[in-house]
SEGU-688559 format. One record per residue (C-alpha): x, y, z; residue in one letter; residue number from 1. Coordinates in nm, 3 decimals, m for minus. Example, Ala and Ser with C-alpha at 12.3 -4.5 7.8 and 13.67 -1.06 7.14 Angstrom:
SEGU-688559
[atom [1.230 m0.450 0.780] "A" 1];
[atom [1.367 m0.106 0.714] "S" 2];
This chain:
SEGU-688559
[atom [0.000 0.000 0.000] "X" 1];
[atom [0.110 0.335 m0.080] "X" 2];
[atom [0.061 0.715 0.005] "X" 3];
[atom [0.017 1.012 m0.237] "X" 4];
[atom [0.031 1.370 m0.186] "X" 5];
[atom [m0.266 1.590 m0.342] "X" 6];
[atom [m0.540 1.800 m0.295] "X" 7];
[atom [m0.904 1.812 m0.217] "X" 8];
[atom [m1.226 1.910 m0.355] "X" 9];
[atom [m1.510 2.049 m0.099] "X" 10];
[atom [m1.898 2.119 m0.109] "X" 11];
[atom [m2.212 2.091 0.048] "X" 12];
[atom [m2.546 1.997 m0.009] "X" 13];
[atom [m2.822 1.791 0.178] "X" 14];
[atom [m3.180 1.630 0.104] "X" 15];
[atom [m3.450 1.415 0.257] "X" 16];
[atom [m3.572 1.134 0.183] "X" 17];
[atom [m3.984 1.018 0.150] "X" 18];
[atom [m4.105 0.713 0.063] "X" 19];
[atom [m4.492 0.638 m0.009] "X" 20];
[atom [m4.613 0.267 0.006] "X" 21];
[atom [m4.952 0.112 m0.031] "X" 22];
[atom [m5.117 m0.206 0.123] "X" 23];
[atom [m5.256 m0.501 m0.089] "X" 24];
[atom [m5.456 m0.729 0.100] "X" 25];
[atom [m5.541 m1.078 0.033] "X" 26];
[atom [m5.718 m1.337 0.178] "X" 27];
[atom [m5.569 m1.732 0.282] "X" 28];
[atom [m5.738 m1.992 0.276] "X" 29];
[atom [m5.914 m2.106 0.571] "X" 30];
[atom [m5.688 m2.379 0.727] "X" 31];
[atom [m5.359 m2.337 0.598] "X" 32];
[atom [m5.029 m2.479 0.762] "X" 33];
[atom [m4.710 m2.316 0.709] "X" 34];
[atom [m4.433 m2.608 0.810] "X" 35];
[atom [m4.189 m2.283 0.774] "X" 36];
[atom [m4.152 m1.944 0.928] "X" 37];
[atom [m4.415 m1.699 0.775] "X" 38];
[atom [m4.129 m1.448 0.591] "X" 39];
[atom [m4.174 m1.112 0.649] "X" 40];
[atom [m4.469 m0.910 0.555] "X" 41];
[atom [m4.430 m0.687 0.270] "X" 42];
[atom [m4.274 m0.415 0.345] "X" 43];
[atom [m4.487 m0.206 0.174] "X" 44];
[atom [m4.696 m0.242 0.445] "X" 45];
[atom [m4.570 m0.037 0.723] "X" 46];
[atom [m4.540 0.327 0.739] "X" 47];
[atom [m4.245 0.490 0.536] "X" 48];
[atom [m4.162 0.738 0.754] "X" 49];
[atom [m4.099 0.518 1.036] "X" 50];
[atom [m3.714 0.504 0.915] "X" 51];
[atom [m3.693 0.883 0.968] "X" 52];
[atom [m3.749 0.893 1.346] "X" 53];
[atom [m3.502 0.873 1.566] "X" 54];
[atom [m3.405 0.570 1.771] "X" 55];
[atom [m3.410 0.158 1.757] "X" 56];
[atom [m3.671 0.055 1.522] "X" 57];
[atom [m3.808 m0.291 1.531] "X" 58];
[atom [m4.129 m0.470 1.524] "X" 59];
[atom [m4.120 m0.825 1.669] "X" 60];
[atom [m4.341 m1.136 1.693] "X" 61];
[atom [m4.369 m1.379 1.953] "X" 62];
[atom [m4.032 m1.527 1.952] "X" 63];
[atom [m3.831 m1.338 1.864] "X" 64];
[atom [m3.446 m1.291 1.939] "X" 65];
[atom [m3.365 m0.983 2.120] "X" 66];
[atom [m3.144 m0.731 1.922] "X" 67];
[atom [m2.756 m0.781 2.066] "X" 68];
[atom [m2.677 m0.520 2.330] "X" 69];
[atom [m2.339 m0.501 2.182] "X" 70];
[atom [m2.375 m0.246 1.936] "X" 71];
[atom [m2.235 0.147 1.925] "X" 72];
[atom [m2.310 0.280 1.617] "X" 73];
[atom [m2.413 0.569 1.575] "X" 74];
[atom [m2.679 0.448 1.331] "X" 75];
[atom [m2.681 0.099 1.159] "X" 76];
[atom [m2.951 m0.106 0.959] "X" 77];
[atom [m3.009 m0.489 0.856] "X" 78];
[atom [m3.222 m0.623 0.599] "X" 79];
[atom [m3.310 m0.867 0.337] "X" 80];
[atom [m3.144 m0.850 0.016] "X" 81];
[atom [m3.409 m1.081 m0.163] "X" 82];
[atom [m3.707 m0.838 m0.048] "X" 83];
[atom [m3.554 m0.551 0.037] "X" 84];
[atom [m3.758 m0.510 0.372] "X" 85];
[atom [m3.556 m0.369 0.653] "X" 86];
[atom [m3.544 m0.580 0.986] "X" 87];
[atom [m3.432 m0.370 1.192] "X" 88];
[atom [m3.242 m0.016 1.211] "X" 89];
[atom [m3.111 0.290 1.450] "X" 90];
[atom [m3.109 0.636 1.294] "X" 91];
[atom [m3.090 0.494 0.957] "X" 92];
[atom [m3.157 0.835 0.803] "X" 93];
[atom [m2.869 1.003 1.022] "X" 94];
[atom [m2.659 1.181 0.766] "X" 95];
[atom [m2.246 1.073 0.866] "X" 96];
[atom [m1.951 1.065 0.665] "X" 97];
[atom [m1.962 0.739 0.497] "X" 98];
[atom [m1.574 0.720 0.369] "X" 99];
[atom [m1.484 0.433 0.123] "X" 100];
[atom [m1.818 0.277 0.161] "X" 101];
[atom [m1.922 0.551 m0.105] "X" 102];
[atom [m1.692 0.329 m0.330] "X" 103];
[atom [m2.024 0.150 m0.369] "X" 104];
[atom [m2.212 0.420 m0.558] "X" 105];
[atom [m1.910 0.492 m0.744] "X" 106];
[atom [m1.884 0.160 m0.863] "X" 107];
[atom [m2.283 0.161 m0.943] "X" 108];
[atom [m2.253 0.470 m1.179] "X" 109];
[atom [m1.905 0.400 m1.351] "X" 110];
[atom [m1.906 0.000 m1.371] "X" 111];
[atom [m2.183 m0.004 m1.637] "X" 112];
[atom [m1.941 0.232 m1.862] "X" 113];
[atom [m1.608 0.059 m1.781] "X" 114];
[atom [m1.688 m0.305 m1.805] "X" 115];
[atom [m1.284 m0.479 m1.705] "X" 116];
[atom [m1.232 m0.596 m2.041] "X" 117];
[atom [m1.116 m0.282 m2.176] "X" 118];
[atom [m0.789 m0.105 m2.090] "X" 119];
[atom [m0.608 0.256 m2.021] "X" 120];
[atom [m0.268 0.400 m1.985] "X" 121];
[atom [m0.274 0.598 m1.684] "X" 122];
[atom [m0.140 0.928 m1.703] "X" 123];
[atom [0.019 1.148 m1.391] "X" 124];
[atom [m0.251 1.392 m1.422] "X" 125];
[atom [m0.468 1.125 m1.307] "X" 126];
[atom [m0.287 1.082 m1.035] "X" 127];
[atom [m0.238 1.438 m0.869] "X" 128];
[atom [m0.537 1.467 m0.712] "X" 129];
[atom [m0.546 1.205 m0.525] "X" 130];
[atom [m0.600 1.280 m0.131] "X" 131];
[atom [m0.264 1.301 0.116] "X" 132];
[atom [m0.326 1.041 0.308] "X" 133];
[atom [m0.538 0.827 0.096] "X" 134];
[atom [m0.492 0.442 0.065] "X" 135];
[atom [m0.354 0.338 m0.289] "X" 136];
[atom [m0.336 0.003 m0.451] "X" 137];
[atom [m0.066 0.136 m0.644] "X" 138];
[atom [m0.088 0.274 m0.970] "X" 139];
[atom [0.238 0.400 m1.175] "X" 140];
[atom [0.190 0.655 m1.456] "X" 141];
[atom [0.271 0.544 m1.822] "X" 142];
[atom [0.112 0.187 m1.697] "X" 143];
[atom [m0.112 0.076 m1.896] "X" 144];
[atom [m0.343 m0.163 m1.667] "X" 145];
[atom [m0.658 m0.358 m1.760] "X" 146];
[atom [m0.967 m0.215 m1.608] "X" 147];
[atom [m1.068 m0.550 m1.460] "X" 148];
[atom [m0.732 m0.464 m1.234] "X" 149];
[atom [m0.841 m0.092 m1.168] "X" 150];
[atom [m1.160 m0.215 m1.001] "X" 151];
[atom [m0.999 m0.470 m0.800] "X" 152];
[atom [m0.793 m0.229 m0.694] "X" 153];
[atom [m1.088 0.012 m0.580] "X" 154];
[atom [m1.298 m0.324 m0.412] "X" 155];
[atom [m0.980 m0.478 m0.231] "X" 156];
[atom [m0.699 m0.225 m0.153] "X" 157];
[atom [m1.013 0.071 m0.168] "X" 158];
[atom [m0.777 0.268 m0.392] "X" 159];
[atom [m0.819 0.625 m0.421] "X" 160];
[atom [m0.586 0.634 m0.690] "X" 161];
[atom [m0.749 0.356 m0.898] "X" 162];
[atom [m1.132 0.586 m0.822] "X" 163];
[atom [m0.951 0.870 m0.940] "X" 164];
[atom [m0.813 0.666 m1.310] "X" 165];
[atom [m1.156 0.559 m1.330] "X" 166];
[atom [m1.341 0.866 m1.239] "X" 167];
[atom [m1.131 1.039 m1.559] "X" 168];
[atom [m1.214 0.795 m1.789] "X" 169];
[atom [m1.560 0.822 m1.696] "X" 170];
[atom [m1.581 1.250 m1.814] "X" 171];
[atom [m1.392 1.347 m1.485] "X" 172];
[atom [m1.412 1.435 m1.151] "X" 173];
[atom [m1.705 1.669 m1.170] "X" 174];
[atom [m1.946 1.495 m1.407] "X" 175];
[atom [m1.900 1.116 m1.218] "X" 176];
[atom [m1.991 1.306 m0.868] "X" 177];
[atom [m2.263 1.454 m1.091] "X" 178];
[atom [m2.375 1.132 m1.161] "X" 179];
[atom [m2.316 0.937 m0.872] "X" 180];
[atom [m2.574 1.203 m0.690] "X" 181];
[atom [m2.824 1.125 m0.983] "X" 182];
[atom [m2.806 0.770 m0.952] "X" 183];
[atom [m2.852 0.795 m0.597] "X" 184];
[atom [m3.195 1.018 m0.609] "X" 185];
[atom [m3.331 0.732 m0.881] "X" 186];
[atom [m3.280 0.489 m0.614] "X" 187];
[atom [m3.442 0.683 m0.390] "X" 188];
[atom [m3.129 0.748 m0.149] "X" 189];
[atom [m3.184 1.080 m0.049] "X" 190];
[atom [m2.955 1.118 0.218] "X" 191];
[atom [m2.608 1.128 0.007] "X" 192];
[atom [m2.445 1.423 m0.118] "X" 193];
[atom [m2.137 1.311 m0.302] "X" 194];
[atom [m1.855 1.596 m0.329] "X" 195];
[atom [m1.553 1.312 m0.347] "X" 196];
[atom [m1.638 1.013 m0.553] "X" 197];
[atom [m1.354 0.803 m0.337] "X" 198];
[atom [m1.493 0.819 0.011] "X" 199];
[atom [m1.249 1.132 0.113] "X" 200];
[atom [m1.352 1.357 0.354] "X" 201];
[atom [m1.460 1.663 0.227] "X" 202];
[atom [m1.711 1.961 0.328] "X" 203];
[atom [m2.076 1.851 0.336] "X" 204];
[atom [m1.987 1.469 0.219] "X" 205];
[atom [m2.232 1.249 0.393] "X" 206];
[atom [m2.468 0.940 0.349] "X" 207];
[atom [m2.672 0.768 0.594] "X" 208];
[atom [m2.701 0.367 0.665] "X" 209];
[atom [m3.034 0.310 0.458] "X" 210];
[atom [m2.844 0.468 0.177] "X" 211];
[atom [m2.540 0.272 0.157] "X" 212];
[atom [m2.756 m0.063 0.216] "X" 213];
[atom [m2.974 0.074 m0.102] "X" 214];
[atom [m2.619 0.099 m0.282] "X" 215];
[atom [m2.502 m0.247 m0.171] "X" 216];
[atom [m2.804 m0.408 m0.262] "X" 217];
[atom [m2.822 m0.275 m0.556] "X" 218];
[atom [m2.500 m0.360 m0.672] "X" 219];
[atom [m2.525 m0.711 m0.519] "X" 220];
[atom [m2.760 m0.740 m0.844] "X" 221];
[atom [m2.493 m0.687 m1.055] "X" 222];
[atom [m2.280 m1.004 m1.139] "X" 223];
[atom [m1.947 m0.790 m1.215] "X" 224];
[atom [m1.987 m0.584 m0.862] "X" 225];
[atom [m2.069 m0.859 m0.685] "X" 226];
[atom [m1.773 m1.100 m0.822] "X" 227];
[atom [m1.523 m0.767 m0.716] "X" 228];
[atom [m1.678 m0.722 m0.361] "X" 229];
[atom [m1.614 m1.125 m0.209] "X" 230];
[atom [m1.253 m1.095 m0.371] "X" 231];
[atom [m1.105 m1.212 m0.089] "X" 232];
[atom [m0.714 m1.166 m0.228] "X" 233];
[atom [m0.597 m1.176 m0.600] "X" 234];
[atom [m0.250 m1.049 m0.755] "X" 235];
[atom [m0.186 m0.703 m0.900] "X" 236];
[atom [0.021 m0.567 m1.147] "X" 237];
[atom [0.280 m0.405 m1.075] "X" 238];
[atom [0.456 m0.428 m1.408] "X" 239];
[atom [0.271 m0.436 m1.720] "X" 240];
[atom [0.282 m0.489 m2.089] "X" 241];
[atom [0.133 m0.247 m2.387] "X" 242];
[atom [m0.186 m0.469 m2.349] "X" 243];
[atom [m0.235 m0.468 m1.971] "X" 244];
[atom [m0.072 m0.792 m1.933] "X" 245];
[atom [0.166 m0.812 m1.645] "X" 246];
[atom [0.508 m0.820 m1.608] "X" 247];
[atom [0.556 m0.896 m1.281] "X" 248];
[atom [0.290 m0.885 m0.980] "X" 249];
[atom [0.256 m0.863 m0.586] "X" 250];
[atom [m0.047 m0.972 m0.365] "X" 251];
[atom [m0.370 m0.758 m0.293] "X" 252];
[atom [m0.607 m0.842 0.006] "X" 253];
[atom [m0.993 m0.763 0.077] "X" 254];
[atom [m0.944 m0.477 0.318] "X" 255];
[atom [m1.295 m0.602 0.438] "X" 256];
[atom [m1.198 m0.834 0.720] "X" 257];
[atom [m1.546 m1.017 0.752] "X" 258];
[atom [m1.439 m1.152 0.405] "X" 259];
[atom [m1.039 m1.216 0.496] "X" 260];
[atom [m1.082 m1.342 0.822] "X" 261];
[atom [m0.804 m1.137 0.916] "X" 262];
[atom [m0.707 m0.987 1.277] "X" 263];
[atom [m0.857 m1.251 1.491] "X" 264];
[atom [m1.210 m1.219 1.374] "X" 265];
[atom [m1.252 m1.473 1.112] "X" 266];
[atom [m1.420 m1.458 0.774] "X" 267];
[atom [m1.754 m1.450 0.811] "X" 268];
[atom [m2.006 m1.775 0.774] "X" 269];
[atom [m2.183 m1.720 0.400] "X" 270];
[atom [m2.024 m1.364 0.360] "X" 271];
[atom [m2.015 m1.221 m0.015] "X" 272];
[atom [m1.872 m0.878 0.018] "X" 273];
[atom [m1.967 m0.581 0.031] "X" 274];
[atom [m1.750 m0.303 0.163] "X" 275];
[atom [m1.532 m0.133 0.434] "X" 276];
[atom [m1.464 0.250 0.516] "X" 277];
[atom [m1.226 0.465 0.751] "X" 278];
[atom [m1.144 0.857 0.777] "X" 279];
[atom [m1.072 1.005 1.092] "X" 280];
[atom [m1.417 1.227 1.052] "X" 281];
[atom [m1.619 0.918 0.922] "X" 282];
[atom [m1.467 0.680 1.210] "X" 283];
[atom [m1.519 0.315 1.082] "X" 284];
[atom [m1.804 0.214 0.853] "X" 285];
[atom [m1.938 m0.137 0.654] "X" 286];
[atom [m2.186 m0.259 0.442] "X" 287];
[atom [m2.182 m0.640 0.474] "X" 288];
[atom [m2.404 m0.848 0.348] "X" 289];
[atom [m2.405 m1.258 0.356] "X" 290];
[atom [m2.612 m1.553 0.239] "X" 291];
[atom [m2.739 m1.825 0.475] "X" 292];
[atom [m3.030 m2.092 0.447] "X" 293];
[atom [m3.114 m1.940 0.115] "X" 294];
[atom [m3.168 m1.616 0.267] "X" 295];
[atom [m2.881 m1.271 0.149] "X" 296];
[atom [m2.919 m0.987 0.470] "X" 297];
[atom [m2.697 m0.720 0.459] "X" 298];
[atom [m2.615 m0.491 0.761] "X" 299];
[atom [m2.492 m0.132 0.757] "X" 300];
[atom [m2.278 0.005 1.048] "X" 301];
[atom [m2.185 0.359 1.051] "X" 302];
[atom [m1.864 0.487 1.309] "X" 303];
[atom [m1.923 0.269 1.637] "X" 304];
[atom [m1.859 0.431 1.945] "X" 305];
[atom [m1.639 0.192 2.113] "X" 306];
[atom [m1.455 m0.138 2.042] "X" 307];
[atom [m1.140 m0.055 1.824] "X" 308];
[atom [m1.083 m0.109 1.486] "X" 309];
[atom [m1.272 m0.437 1.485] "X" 310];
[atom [m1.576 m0.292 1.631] "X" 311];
[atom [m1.733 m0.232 1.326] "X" 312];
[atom [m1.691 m0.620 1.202] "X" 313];
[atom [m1.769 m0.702 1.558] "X" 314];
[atom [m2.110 m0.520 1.563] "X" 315];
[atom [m2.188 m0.592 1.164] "X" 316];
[atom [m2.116 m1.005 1.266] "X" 317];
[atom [m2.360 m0.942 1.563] "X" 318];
[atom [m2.652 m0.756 1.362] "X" 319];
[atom [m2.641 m1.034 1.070] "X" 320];
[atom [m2.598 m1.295 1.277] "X" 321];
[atom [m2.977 m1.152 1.512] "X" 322];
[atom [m3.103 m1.119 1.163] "X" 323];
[atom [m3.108 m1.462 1.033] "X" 324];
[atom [m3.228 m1.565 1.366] "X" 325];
[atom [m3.515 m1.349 1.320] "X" 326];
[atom [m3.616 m1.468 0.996] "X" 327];
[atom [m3.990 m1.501 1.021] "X" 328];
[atom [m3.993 m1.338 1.395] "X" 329];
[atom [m3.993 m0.972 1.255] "X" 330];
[atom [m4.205 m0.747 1.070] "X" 331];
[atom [m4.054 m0.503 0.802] "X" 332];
[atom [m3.970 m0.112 0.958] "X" 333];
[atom [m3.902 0.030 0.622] "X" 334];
[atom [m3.796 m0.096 0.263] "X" 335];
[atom [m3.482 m0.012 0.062] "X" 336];
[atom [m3.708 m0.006 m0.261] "X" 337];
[atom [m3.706 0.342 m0.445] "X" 338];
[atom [m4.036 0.489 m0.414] "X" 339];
[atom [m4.278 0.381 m0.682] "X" 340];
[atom [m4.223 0.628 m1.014] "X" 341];
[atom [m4.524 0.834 m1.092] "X" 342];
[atom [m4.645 0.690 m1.437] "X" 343];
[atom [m4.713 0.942 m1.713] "X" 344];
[atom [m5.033 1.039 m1.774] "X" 345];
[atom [m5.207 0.820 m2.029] "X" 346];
[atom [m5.417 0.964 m2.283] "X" 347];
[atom [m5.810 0.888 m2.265] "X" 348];
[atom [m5.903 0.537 m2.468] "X" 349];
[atom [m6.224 0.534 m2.673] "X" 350];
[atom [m6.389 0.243 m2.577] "X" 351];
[atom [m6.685 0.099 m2.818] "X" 352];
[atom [m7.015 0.131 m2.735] "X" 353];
[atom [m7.151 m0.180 m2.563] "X" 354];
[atom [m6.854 m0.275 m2.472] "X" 355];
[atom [m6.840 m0.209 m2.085] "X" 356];
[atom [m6.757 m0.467 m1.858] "X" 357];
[atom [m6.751 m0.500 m1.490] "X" 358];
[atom [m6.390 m0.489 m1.459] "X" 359];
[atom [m6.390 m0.164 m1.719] "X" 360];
[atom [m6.645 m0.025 m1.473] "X" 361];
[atom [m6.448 m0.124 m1.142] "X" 362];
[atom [m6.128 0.017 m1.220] "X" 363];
[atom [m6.280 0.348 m1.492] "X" 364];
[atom [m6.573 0.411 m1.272] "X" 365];
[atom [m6.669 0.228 m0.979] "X" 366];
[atom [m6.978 0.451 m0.938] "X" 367];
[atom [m7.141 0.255 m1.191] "X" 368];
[atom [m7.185 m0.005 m0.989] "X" 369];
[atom [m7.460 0.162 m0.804] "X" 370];
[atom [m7.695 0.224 m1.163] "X" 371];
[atom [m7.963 m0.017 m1.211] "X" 372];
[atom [m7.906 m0.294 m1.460] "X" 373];
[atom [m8.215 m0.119 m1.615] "X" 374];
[atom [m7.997 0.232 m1.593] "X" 375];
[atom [m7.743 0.070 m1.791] "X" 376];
[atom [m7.914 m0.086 m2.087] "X" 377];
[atom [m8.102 0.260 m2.099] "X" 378];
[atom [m7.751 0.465 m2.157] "X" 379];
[atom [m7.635 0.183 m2.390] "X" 380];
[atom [m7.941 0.198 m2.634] "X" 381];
[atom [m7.913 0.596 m2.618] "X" 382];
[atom [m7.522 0.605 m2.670] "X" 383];
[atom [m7.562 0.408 m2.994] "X" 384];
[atom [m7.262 0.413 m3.193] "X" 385];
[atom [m7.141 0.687 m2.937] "X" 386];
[atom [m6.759 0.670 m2.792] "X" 387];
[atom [m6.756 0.586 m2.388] "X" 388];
[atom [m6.440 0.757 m2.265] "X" 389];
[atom [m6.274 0.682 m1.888] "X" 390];
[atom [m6.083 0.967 m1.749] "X" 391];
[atom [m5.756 1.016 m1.547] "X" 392];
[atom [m5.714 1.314 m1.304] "X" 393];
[atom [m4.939 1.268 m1.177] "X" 394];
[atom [m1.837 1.354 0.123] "X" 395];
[atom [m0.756 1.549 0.736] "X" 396];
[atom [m0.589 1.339 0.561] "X" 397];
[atom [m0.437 1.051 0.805] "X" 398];
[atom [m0.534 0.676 0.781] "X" 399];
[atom [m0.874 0.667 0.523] "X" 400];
[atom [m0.921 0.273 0.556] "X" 401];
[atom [m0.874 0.013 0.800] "X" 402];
């Protein structure tokens, strides 16, 4: 690992986040058995702004496991990947620093464009920004490096240089924290104004831990972000060829230590990524999410209170771990699905004469189904040939990971 010298970029910004959800009820058949836990209910059907209080948010059944004791955080989350209902969470709107774990959202807006077959010489400009202090996987200028290799070195090492190679070969600096913010308002992560695509502290940087478990799940859908983030090791370049190949390479390793095992703590059962953060204003943060029993939770944990450096795998290992014991024991607090887009208004449909129908009536105009039958065959023998219309009313330099 090495160190560059650079400078930094500041700004500010901030935004809210509101989610509407709707209840669809349906009815079971007298009698059933379930020889399973009942999963959880949707989680469209509890109240959206639950999330945005403050405090411990949980709604248990009979049964289930308390929440571990054990945890500092200043706010953390856990939920399931598969639904995207949200166990269980503390302050999950509080807007923190979120350091490299914004590596996530930078790898959900610039992945798509730079798939790692392709390849780039990297220049020293590239280079010169990137943060004093900042961990590195490495890079040399006038290297030419495959782009596979550049996000490895950005998922394992959480290399600021490698962000900022990739971040110019995106458009640049500005226009990839341009469009890391949009992505995150289209998934509705409202908390997260991005002024330093890498992580880096800057002026008015934050997230919250519902946003960063939107951005893991997310990219836990993608095959090529997924494969990078439960690398557990893999070996770098640190020579290269014209084409990317190597000349000679030295070992990387998962700074993620649920994934590595390292430093006493082991690698955690089922875990498949996702990432790791630390600044000295950010403290320690992680996204980690794991699969179990055919069940994928993820847990966020942003800057524990106490504990260390391992604190954060400590309390993430403790918040999974209650979470698959829960399964079935909980009802949803929130959901990490973006709020549903408003469809555009649809122009009115002629519909023949004659050719009404209960459901055309139930769903166009359910006050029809207080007229007569006899009401009803007198409008269709006036309307003749006549058109029936329905209408519709829409981121000090120091140590920056762990």
């Amino acid at each position: 690992m090495s160190i560059r010298s650079s400078g930094r970029r500041t700004g500010a910004g901030a935004a809210a986040l509101a989610i509407g959800a709707s209840v669809l009820l349906v009815p079971t058949a007298a009698g059933t058995s379930h020889a399973e836990p009942l999963p959880p209910r949707p989680a469209s059907s509890v109240d959206a702004s639950l999330l945005h209080r403050s405090g411990t948010h949980v709604r248990a059944r009979q049964g289930a496991p308390a929440l571990p004791d054990d945890v500092s955080a200043l706010s953390w989350l856990v939920a399931d990947v598969g639904t995207g209902a949200v166990l269980a969470a503390h302050d999950a709107h509080r807007r923190l620093p979120p350091a490299s774990t914004l590596k996530t959202l930078f790898a959900l807006t610039a992945l798509p464009h730079l798939p790692g077959s392709g390849r780039h010489t990297v220049t020293e400009a590239e280079l010169d920004e990137v943060p004093d202090g900042s961990s590195t996987v490495g890079l040399s200028a006038d290297h030419t490096y495959r782009v596979a290799d550049l996000w490895r070195g950005v998922f394992l090492s959480s290399g600021n240089d490698a962000v900022h190679v990739l971040a110019a070969m995106n458009g640049g600096w500005d226009v990839t924290s341009a469009q890391m913010q949009a992505k995150a308002r289209s998934l509705g992560a409202r908390d997260t104004t991005v002024v330093s695509p890498d992580g880096f502290d800057a002026e008015g940087q934050a997230s919250s831990a519902f946003d960063l478990a939107v951005f893991g799940r997310t990219g836990l859908a993608d095959p090529a972000f997924a494969e990078y983030a439960a690398t557990a090791d893999a070996q770098f370049p640190g020579g290269t060829l014209a084409d990317g190949s190597p000349t000679w390479t030295y070992g990387i390793e998962n700074t993620n230590r649920l994934v590595t095992g390292q430093d006493g703590l082991g690698r955690y059962p089922g875990i498949i990524g996702v990432k790791n953060g630390y600044t000295s204003q950010a403290g320690f943060t992680l996204i980690a999410a794991a699969r179990r029993d055919g069940r994928t939770l993820l847990a966020t944990v942003m800057n524990p209170q106490w504990g260390g450096a391992n604190a954060v795998y400590e309390e993430a290992r403790s918040l999974l771990d209650w979470g698959f014991a829960a399964a079935g024991h909980v009802d949803p607090v929130g959901s990490l699905a973006p709020p549903p887009a408003t469809p555009p208004a649809a122009p009115p449909a002629p519909v023949a004469a004659g050719a009404v129908t209960p459901d055309r009536l139930h769903v166009g105009a359910p006050m029809l189904y207080g007229l007569s039958a006899a009401f009803l065959a007198a409008v269709a023998a006036l309307a003749g040939t006549a058109v029936l219309r329905r209408h519709r009313t829409g981121r000090d330099g120091g140590r920056t990971e762990s």
